[in-house]
C-alpha positions as semicolon CSV with decimal commas, in nm:
position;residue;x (nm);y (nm);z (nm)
1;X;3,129;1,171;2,806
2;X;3,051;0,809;2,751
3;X;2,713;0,743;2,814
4;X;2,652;0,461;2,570
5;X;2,759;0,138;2,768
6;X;2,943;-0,001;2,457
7;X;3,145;0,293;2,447
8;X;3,204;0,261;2,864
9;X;3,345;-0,050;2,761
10;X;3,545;0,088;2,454
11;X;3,737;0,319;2,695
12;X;3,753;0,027;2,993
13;X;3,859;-0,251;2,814
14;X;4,248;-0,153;2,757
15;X;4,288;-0,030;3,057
16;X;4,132;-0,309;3,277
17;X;4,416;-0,428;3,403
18;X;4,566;-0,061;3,498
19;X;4,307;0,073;3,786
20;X;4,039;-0,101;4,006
21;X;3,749;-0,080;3,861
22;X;3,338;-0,076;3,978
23;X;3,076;-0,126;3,767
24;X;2,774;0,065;3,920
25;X;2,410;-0,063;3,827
26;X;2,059;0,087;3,857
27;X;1,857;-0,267;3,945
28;X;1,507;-0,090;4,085
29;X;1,336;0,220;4,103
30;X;1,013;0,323;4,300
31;X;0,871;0,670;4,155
32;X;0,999;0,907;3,931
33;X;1,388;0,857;3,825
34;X;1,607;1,008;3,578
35;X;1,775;0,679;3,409
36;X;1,594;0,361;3,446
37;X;1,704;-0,005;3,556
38;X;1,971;-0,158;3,334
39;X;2,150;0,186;3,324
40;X;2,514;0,107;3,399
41;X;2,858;0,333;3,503
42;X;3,167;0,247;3,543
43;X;3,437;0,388;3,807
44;X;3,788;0,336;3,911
45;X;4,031;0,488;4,135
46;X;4,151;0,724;3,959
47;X;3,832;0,867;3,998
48;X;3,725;0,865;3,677
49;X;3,360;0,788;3,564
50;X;3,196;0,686;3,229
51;X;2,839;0,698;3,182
52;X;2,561;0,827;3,466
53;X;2,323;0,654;3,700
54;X;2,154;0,977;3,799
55;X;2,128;1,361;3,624
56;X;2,503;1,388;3,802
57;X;2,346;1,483;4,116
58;X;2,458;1,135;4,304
59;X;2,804;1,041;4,138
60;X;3,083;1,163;4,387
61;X;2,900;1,010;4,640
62;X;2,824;0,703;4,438
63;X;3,225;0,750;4,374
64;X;3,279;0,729;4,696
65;X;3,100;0,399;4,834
66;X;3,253;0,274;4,440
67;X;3,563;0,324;4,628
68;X;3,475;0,117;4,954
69;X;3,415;-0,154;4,725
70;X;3,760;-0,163;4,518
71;X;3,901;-0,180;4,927
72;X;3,645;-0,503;5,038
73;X;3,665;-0,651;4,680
74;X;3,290;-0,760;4,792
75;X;2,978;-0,620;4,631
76;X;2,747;-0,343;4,769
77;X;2,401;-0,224;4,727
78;X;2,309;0,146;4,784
79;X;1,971;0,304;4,826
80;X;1,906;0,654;4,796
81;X;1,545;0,780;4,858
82;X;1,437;1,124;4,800
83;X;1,113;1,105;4,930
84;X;1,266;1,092;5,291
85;X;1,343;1,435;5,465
86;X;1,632;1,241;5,658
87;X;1,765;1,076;5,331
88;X;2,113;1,210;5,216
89;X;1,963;1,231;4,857
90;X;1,644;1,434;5,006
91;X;1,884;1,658;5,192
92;X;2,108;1,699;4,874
93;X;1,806;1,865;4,758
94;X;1,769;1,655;4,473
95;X;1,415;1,667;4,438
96;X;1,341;1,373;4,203
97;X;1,132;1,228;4,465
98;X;1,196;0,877;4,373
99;X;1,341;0,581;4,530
100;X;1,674;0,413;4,308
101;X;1,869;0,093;4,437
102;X;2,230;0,138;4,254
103;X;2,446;-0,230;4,264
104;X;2,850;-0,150;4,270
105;X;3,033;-0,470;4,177
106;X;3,409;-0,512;4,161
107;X;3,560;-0,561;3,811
108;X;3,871;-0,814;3,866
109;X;4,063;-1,050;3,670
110;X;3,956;-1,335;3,951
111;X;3,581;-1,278;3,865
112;X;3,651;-1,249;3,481
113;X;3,553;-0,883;3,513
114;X;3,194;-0,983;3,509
115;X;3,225;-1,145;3,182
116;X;3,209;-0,775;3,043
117;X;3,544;-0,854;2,802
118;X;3,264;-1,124;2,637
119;X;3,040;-0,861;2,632
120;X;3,215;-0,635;2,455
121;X;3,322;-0,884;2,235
122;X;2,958;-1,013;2,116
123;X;2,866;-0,605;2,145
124;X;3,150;-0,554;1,888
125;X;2,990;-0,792;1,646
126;X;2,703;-0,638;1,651
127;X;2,518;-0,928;1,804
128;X;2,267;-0,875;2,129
129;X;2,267;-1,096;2,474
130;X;2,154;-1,144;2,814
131;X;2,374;-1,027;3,105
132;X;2,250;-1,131;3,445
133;X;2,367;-0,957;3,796
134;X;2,313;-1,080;4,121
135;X;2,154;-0,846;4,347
136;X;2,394;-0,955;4,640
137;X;2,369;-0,887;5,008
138;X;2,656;-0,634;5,156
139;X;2,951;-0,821;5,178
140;X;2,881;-1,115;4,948
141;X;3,135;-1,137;4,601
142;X;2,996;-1,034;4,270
143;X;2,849;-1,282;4,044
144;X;2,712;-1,242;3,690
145;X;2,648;-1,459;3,407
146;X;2,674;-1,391;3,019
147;X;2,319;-1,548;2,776
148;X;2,398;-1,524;2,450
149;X;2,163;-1,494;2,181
150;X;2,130;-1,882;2,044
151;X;2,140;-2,023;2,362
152;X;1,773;-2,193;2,548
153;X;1,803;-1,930;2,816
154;X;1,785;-1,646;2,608
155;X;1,490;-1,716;2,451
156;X;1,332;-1,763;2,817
157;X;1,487;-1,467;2,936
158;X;1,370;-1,297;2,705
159;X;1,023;-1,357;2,731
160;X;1,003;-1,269;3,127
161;X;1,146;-0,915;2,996
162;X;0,892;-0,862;2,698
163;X;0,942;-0,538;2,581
164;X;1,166;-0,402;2,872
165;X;1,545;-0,351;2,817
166;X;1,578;-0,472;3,166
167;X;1,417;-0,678;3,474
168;X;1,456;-0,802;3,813
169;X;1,390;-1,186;3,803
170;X;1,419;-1,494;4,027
171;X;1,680;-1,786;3,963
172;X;1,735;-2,034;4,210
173;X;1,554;-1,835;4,479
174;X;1,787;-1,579;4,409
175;X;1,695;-1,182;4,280
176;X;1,887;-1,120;3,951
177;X;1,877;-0,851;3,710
178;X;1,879;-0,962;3,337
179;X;1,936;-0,652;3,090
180;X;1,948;-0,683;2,722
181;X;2,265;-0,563;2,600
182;X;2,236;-0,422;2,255
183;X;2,462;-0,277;1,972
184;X;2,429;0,081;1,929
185;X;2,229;0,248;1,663
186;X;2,397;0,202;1,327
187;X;2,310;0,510;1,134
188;X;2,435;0,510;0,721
189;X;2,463;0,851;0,616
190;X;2,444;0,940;0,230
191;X;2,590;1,240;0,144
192;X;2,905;1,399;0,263
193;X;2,826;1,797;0,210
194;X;2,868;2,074;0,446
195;X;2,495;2,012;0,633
196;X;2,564;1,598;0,670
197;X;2,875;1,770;0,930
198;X;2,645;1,787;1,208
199;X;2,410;1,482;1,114
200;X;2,740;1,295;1,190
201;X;2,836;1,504;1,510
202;X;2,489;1,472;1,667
203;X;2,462;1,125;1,605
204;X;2,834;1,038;1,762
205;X;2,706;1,282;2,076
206;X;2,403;1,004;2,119
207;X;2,659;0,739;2,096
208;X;2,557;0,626;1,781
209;X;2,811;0,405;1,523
210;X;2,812;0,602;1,213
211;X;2,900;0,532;0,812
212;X;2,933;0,772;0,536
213;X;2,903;0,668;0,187
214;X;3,009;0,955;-0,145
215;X;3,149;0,842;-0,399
216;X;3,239;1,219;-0,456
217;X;3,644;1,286;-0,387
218;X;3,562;1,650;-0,262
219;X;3,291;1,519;-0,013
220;X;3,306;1,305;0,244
221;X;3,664;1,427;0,356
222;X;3,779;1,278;0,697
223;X;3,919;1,599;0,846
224;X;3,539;1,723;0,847
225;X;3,399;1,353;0,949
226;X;3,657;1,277;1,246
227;X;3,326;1,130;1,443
228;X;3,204;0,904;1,184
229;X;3,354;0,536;1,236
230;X;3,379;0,421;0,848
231;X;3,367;0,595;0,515
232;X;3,273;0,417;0,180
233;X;3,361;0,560;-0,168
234;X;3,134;0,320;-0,311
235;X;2,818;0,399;-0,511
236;X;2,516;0,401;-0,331
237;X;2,392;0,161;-0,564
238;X;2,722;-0,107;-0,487
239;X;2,588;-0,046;-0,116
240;X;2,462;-0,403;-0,101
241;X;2,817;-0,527;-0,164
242;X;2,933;-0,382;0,167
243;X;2,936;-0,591;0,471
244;X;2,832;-0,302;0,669
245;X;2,493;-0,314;0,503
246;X;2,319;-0,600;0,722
247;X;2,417;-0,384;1,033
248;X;2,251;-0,051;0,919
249;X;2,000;0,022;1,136
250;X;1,910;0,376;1,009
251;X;2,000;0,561;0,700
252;X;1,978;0,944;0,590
253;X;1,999;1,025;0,224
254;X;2,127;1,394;0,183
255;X;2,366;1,373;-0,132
256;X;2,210;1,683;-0,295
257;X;2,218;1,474;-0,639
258;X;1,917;1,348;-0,753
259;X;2,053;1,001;-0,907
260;X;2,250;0,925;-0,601
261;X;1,990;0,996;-0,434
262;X;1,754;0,771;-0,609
263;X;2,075;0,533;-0,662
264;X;2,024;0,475;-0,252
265;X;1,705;0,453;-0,212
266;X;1,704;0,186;-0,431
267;X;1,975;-0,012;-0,307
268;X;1,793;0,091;0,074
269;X;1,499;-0,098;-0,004
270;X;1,686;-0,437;0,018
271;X;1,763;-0,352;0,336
272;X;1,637;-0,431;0,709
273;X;1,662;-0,007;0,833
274;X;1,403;0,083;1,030
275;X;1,412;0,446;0,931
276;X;1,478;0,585;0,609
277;X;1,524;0,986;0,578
278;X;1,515;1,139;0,219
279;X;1,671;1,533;0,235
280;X;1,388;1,745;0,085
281;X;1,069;1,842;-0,018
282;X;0,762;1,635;-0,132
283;X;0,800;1,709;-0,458
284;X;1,137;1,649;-0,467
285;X;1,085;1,326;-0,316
286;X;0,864;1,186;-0,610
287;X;1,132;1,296;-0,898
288;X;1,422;1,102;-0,654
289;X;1,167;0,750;-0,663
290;X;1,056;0,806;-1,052
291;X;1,419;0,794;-1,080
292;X;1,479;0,500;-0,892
293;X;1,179;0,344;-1,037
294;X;0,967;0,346;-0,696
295;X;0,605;0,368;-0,574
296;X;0,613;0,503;-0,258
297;X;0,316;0,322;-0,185
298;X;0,440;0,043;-0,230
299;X;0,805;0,065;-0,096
300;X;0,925;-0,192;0,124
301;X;1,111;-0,002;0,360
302;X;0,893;0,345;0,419
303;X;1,070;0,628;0,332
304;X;1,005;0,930;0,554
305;X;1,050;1,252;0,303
306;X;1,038;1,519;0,379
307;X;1,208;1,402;0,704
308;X;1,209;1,541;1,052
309;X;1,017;1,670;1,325
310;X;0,831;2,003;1,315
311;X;1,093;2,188;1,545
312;X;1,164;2,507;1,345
313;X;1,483;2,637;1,199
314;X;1,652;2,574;0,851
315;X;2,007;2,570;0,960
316;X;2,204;2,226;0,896
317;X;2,228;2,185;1,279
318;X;1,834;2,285;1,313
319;X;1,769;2,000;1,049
320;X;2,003;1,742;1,194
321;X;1,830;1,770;1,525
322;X;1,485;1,714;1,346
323;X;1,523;1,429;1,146
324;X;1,768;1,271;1,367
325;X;1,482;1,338;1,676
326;X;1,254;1,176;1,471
327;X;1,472;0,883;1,396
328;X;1,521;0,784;1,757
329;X;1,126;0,802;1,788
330;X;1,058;0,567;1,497
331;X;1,336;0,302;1,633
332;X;1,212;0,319;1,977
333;X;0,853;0,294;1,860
334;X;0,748;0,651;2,024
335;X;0,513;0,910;1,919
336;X;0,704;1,203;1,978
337;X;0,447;1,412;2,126
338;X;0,508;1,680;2,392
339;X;0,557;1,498;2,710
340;X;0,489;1,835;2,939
341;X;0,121;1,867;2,665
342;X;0,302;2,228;2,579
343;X;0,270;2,196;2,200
């Protein structure tokens, strides 16, 4: 399953051209929902889907009205409200309670498929922009515009959405939703053994672009890394030398060798990660930065070692799932506590 919107458009882009197509937006919510506004899906009429606006409870139907709209070639705005007894979601037995407002837009050559090819494009170089949807009446054609990031507009934009991913505004009297469209999490993994296999296979299953770096010929093989998107037989310390390394986002450092280890923690700390995992104990941590001739005090890029969540477990899955848990909290500035107040 696609779920990451620049994968969507990955699997869409070739085959634009081959099936209608809908692109299905979440632009409001009122209560509790599962995704929030921004969230996008695409459908065509082959009935195939990529991504979800709901837990997978309101897709065929969504499918369906999708379907009304490849026919009229006009937009269409759906409402499904599961607070009301005599709503088709309520009666579904959905039990969400919430209110969502979904926007299905046509995808077609004569509206420049929502300037989504553009998208994709700027997505591809890892660079982030504005993409604006009119919230159109029944009936009415799609329309959507495309900010990018060094353009006036973006900055101003940007500022009516503050820290959310995603907005209704007003532009010329006019409701229109503006959603930051981002890269996706660039995660560097050091380390190629047996326990990075699942690092890499979780992270790919969140949608996540992934590089390996091992200078080692045994590790790092690609018939065990089929997920991971590019593989460097570099150094860790030549890392800087990669054009990859302005785009890393996150890095994990699991070579089981304490100079390569130290080796990329070094070459890490000239980087802009946010999050920087170090496989290990606490004492093994300190031997790792005495080799690489580091105060963790004073580091410039923190490093989080021993890394993970508390969870439990010691298998190589168990510890992918921690540190890889804690990961998306630090990027996503969240405190990982308990949300149900069970732990």
């Amino acid at each position: 399953m696609f779920n990451q919107f620049s994968q969507q458009l990955k699997q869409w882009y070739p085959r634009r051209d081959e099936q209608q197509w809908v692109l299905g937006t979440l632009y409001k919510i009122e209560g509790p929902s599962y995704r929030s506004p921004g969230a996008m899906m695409l459908f065509n009429d082959a009935g195939e889907q990529f991504g979800l606006l709901s837990g997978g409870c309101l897709e065929a139907d969504i499918q369906q009205r999708a379907s009304q709209v490849m026919h009229s070639q006009c937009s269409m705005t759906i409402c499904y409200d599961a607070s009301d007894e005599d709503d088709m979601s309520f009666l579904m037995g959905i039990g969400c309670g919430g209110i969502i407002y979904i926007l299905l837009q046509p995808l077609t050559a004569g509206n420049n498929y929502l300037q989504l090819p553009t998208i994709c494009n700027i997505l591809e170089k890892r660079q982030t922009c504005v993409f604006l949807q009119k919230i159109t009446e029944h009936g009415e054609k799609a329309e959507s515009r495309m900010v990018d990031q060094g353009s006036y507009d973006f900055s101003v934009i940007t500022k009516q959405l503050g820290s959310r991913s995603s907005c209704l505004i007003s532009l010329n009297d006019h409701a229109w939703l503006a959603t930051t469209m981002k890269p996706p999490l660039h995660l560097l993994i050091v380390g190629g053994g047996v326990d990075a296999r699942p690092v890499a296979s979780l992270a790919a299953t969140l949608g996540w672009e992934t590089t390996l770096c091992d200078p080692r010929p045994a590790n790092a093989r690609r018939e065990h890394f089929m997920q991971v998107h590019t593989i460097l037989r570099c150094s860790p310390l030549k890392l800087t030398d990669e054009p990859l390394f302005k785009a890393f986002d996150a890095a994990i450092v699991m070579t089981h060798n304490l100079q390569l280890d130290a080796n990329a923690v070094a070459a890490l700390q000239m980087s802009a990660i946010k999050y920087l995992a170090l496989l290990g104990p606490a004492v093994r941590r300190d031997k790792v930065l005495e080799l690489a001739n580091l105060d963790k005090n004073k580091v410039m890029v923190p490093i989080a070692g021993p890394a993970g969540l508390r969870l439990g477990g010691d298998l190589p899955e168990d510890i992918a799932l921690s540190i890889l848990a804690e990961c998306q909290a630090v990027i996503n500035h969240k405190d990982a506590n308990s949300i149900s107040n069970l732990l």
